[in-house]
C-alpha positions as CSV (number, residue, x, y, z in Angstrom):
1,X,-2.9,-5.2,28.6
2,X,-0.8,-3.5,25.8
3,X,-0.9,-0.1,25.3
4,X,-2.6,1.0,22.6
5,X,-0.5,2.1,19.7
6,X,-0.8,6.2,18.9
7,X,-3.0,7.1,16.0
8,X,-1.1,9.6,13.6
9,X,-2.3,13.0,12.9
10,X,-2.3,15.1,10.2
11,X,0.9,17.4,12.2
12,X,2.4,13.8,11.9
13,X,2.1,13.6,8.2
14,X,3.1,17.0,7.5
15,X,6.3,16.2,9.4
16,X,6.8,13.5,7.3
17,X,6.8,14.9,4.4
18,X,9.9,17.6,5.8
19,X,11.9,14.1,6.5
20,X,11.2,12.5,3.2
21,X,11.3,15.5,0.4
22,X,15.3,15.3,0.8
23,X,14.8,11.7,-0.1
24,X,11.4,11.0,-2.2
25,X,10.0,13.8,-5.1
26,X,5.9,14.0,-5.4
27,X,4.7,11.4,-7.4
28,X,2.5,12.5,-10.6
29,X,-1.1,12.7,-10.7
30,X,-2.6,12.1,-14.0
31,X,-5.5,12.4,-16.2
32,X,-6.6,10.2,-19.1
33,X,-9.4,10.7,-20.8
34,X,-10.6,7.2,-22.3
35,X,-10.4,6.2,-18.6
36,X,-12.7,9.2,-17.7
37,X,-15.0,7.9,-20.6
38,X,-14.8,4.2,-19.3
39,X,-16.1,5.3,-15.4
40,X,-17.7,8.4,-16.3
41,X,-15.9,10.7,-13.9
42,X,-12.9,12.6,-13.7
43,X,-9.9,10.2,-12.6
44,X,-7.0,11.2,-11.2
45,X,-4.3,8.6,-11.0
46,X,-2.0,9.3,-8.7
47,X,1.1,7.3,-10.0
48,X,3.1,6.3,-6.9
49,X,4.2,3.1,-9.2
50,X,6.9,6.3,-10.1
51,X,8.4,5.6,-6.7
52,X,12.1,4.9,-7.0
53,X,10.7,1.8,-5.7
54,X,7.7,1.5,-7.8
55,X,5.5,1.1,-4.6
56,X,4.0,3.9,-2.5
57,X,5.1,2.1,0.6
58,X,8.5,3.7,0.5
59,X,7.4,6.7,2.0
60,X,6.7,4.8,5.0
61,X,10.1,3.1,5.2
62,X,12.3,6.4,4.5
63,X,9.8,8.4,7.5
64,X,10.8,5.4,10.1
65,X,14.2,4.8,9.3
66,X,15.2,8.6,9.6
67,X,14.0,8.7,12.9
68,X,15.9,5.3,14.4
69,X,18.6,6.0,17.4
70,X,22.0,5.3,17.0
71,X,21.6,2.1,19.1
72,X,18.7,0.8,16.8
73,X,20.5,1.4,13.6
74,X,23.6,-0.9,15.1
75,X,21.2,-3.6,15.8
76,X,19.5,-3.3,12.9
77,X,16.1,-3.7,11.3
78,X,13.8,-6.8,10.4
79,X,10.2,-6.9,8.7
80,X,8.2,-9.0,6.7
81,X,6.7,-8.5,3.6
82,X,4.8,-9.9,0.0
83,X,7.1,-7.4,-1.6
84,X,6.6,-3.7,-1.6
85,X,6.8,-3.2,2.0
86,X,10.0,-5.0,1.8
87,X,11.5,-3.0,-0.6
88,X,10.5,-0.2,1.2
89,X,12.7,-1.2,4.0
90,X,15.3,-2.3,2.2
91,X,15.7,1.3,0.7
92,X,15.4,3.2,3.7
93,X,18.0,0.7,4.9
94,X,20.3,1.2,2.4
95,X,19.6,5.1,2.3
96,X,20.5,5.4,6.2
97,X,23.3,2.7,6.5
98,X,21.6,-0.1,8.4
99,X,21.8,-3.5,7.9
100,X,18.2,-5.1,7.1
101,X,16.7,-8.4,7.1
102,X,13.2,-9.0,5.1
103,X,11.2,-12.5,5.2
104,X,9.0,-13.6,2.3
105,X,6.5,-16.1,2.2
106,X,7.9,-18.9,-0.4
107,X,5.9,-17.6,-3.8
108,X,6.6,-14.3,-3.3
109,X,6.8,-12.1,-6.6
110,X,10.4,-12.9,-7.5
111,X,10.9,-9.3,-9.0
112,X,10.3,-8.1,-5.9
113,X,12.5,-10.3,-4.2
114,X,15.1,-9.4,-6.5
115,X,14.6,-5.8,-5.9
116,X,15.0,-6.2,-2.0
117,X,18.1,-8.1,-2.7
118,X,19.8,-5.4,-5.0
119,X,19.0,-2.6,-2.1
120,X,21.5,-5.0,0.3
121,X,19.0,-7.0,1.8
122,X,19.3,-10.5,3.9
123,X,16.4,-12.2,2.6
124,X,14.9,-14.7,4.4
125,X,12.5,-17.2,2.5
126,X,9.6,-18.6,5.1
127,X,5.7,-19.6,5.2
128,X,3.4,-20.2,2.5
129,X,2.0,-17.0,3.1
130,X,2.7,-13.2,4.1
131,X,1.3,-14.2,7.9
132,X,3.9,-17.5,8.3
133,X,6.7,-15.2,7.1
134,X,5.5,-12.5,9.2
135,X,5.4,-15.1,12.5
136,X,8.8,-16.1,11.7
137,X,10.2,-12.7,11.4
138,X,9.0,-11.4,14.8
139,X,10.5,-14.6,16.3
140,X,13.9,-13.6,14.1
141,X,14.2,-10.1,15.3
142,X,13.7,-10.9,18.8
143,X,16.4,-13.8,18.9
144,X,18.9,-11.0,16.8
145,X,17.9,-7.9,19.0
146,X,16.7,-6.3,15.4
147,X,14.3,-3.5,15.7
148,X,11.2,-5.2,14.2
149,X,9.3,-3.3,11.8
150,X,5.5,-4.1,11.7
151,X,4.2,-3.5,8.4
152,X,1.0,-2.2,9.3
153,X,1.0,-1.4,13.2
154,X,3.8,1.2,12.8
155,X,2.4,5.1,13.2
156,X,5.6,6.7,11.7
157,X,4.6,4.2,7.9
158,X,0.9,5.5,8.3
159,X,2.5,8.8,8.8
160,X,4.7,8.2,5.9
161,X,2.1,6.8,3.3
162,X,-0.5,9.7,4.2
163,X,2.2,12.0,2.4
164,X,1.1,10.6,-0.7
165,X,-2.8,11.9,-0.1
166,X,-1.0,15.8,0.8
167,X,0.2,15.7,-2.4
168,X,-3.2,14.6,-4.1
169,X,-4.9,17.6,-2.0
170,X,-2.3,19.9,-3.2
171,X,-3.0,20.0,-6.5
172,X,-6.7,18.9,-6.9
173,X,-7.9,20.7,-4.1
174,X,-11.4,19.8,-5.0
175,X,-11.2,15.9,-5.6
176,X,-14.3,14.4,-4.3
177,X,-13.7,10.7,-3.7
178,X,-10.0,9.4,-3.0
179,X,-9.7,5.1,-3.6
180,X,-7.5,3.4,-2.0
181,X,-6.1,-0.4,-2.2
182,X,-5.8,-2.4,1.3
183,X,-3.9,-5.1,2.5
184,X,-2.5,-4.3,5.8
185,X,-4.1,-0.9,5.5
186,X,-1.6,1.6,6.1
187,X,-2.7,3.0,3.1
188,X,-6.1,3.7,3.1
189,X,-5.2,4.8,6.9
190,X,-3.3,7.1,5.8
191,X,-5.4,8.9,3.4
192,X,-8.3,9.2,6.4
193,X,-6.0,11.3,8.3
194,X,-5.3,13.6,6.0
195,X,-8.7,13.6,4.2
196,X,-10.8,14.0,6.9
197,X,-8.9,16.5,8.7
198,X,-8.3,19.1,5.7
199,X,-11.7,18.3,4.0
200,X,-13.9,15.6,5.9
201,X,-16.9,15.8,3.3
202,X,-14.3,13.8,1.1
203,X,-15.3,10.2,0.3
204,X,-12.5,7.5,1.6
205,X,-13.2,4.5,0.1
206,X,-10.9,1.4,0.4
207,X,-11.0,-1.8,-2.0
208,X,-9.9,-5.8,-1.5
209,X,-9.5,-8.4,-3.7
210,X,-12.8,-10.6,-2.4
211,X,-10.3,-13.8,-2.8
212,X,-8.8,-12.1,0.4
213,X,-11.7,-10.4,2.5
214,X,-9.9,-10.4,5.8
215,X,-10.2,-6.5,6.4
216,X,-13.0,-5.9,4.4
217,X,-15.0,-8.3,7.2
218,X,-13.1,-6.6,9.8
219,X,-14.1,-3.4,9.0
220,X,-17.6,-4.2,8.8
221,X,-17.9,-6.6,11.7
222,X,-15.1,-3.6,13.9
223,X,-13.0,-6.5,15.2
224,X,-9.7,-7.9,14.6
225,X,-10.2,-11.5,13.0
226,X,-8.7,-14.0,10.1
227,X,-9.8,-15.1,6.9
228,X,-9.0,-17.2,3.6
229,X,-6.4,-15.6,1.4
230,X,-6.5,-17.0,-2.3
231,X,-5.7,-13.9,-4.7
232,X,-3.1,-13.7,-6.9
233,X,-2.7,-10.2,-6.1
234,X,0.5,-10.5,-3.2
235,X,0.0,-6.4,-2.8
236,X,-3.7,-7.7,-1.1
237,X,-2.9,-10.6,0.5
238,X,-3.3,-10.9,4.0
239,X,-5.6,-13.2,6.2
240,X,-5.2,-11.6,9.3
241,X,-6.0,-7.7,10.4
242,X,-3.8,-5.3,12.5
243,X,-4.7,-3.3,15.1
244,X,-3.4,0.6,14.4
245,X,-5.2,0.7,11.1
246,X,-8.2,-0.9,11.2
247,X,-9.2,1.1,14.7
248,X,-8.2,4.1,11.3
249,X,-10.5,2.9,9.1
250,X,-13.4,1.8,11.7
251,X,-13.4,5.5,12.4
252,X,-13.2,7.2,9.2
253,X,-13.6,4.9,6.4
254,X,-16.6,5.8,4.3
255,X,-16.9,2.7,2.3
256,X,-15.1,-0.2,1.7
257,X,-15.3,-2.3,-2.0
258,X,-14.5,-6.0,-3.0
259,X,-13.4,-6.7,-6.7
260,X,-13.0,-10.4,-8.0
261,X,-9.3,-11.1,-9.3
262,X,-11.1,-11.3,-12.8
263,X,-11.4,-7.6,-12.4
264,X,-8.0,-6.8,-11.1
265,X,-6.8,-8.9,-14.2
266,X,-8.8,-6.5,-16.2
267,X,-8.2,-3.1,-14.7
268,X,-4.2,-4.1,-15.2
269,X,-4.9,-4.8,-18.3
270,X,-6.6,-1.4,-19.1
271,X,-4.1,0.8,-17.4
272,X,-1.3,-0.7,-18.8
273,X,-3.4,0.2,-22.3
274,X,-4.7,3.7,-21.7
275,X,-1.5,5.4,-19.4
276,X,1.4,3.1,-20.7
277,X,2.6,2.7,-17.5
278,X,3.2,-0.8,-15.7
279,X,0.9,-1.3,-12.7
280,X,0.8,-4.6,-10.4
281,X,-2.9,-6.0,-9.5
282,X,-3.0,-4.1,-6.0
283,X,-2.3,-0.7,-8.0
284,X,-5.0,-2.2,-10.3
285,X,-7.7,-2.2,-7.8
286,X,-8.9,1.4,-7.2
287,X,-9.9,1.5,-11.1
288,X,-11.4,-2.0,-10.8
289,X,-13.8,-0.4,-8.2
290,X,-14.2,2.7,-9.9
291,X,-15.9,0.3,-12.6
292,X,-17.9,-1.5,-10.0
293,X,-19.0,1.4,-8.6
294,X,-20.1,2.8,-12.1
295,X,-23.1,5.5,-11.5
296,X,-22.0,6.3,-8.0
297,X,-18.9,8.1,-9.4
298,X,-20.4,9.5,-12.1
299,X,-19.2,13.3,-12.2
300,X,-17.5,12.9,-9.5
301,X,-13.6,14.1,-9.2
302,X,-11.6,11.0,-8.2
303,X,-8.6,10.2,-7.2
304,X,-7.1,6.7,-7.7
305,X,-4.3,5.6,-6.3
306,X,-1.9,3.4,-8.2
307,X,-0.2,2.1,-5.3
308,X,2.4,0.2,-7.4
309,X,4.1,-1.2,-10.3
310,X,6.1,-4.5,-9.3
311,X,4.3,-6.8,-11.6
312,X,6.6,-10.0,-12.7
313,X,6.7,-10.8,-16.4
314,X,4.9,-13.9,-15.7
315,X,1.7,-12.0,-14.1
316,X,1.8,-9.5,-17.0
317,X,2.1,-11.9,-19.3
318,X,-0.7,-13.9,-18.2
319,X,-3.1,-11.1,-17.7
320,X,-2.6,-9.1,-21.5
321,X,-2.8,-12.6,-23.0
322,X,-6.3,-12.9,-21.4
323,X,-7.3,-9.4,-21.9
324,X,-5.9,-8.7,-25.7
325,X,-8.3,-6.9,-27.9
């Protein structure tokens, strides 16, 4: 039987944040009152779609990568990824002089492709989804004698990502409810550690598209298993569940939220209107839950997290065409 991988903590996270401030400034948290009006609460969007990425994920990426040994940074690091997690590596990479190699499924947001590129990255083009290209890389690193980078079942990205969630807490001290996106996890993971342990009366609540339900079931059923994947939105698309942070979110997780695409088409839509800022579908989806949740919220102090901001022209396009006033 495997060992069971170690769960961060928050003395994890803090020590994270020493090994990436050199690297990654504290991302801006915002408040704009026509979204207040829209939810009726007090939103905090915490913009990590200001990443030098766009993409919270590159916390993650910088935290690992500084730690490698001399022996792994020879041989190299391989991962798969829809995107952001990709890029992520690719910038660490790039930031710490190792050579990196990123598979994609075949549609995968071609900004982001192109962004994984620019950093120096082999990419490797495989699968029709995150999952095939995720299969294939494992098989890839092994053959190469790359260090493989899981993209969820890594402790020092949770670590990483729950930086993001310190720097909420540091300067809304009081926030009641924190939303997170989840695909792989690592995310909303992440902000359970730190949550939980500085104030556990804080409300963790994560949020899937339900065109790819995979963790949302897992959570509630508290076992691994697979599912359809459909949505548009690449940030959310996984079919299978990972170990490390679902065992997270099984434990501290308060609730968990499913939003059709037609609302993560919408809440794009509105953010790009009301804080000018560009914002992909899975950095979308905390405010399309905030709107679902509606009266729940209501006076409530709540922080969303934008996770990111890689949205191709043709996705933005698409979505302000169908949402124009």
């Amino acid at each position: 039987m495997a060992t069971p991988l170690r769960t961060p903590t928050l003395v994890d996270v803090l020590e994270a944040r020493r090994r990436i401030r050199p690297y990654l400034a504290p991302t801006p948290l915002r408040r704009y009152p026509s979204l207040d009006r829209l939810v009726g609460a007090a939103l905090f969007v915490k913009h990590e779609n200001h990443q030098p990425t766009c993409a919270f994920k590159v916390r993650g990426g910088v935290n690992l990568l500084s730690q490698l040994s001399a022996s792994e940074r020879r041989a190299g690091v391989a991962s798969a990824s829809t995107g952001n997690h990709g890029q992520s590596i690719a910038y660490a990479a790039q930031l710490f002089s190792v050579a990196a190699t990123i598979c994609v499924p075949e549609k995968a947001n071609p900004v982001k492709v192109e962004a994984m590129r620019d950093l120096g990255a082999e990419i490797v083009v495989h699968g029709r989804d995150f999952d095939e290209a995720r299969e294939h890389c494992e098989q890839l690193a092994a053959e190469r004698g790359s260090r493989y980078v899981h993209s969820a079942n890594e402790p020092d990205l949770i670590a990483g990502v729950g930086t993001l969630t310190l720097e909420i807490l540091d300067e809304e001290p009081a926030v009641d409810v924190i939303v997170v996106p989840v695909g792989a996890g690592s995310g909303a993971a992440g902000a359970c550690i730190v949550a939980k342990t500085i104030r556990p009366e804080i409300e963790v609540i994560g949020v899937q598209s339900a065109a790819a339900p995979a963790a949302h079931r897992a959570w509630q059923a508290r076992e691994l298993l697979e599912d359809e994947m459909r949505t548009f939105a690449e940030g959310l698309a996984t079919r299978v569940t990972f170990e490390l942070p679902q065992r997270i979110l099984w434990q501290h997780l308060d609730d968990f939220v499913l939003v059709e695409d037609d609302e993560l088409r919408r809440a794009v839509a509105l953010l790009v209107e009301k804080t000018r800022n560009l914002v992909e579908p899975a950095g979308a989806a905390p405010l399309a839950a905030a709107l679902r949740l509606g009266d729940r919220l209501e006076g409530r102090r709540v922080a969303l997290v934008c996770s990111g901001g890689n949205i191709s022209p043709a996705q933005l396009r698409e979505i302000l065409s169908a949402f124009a006033s």
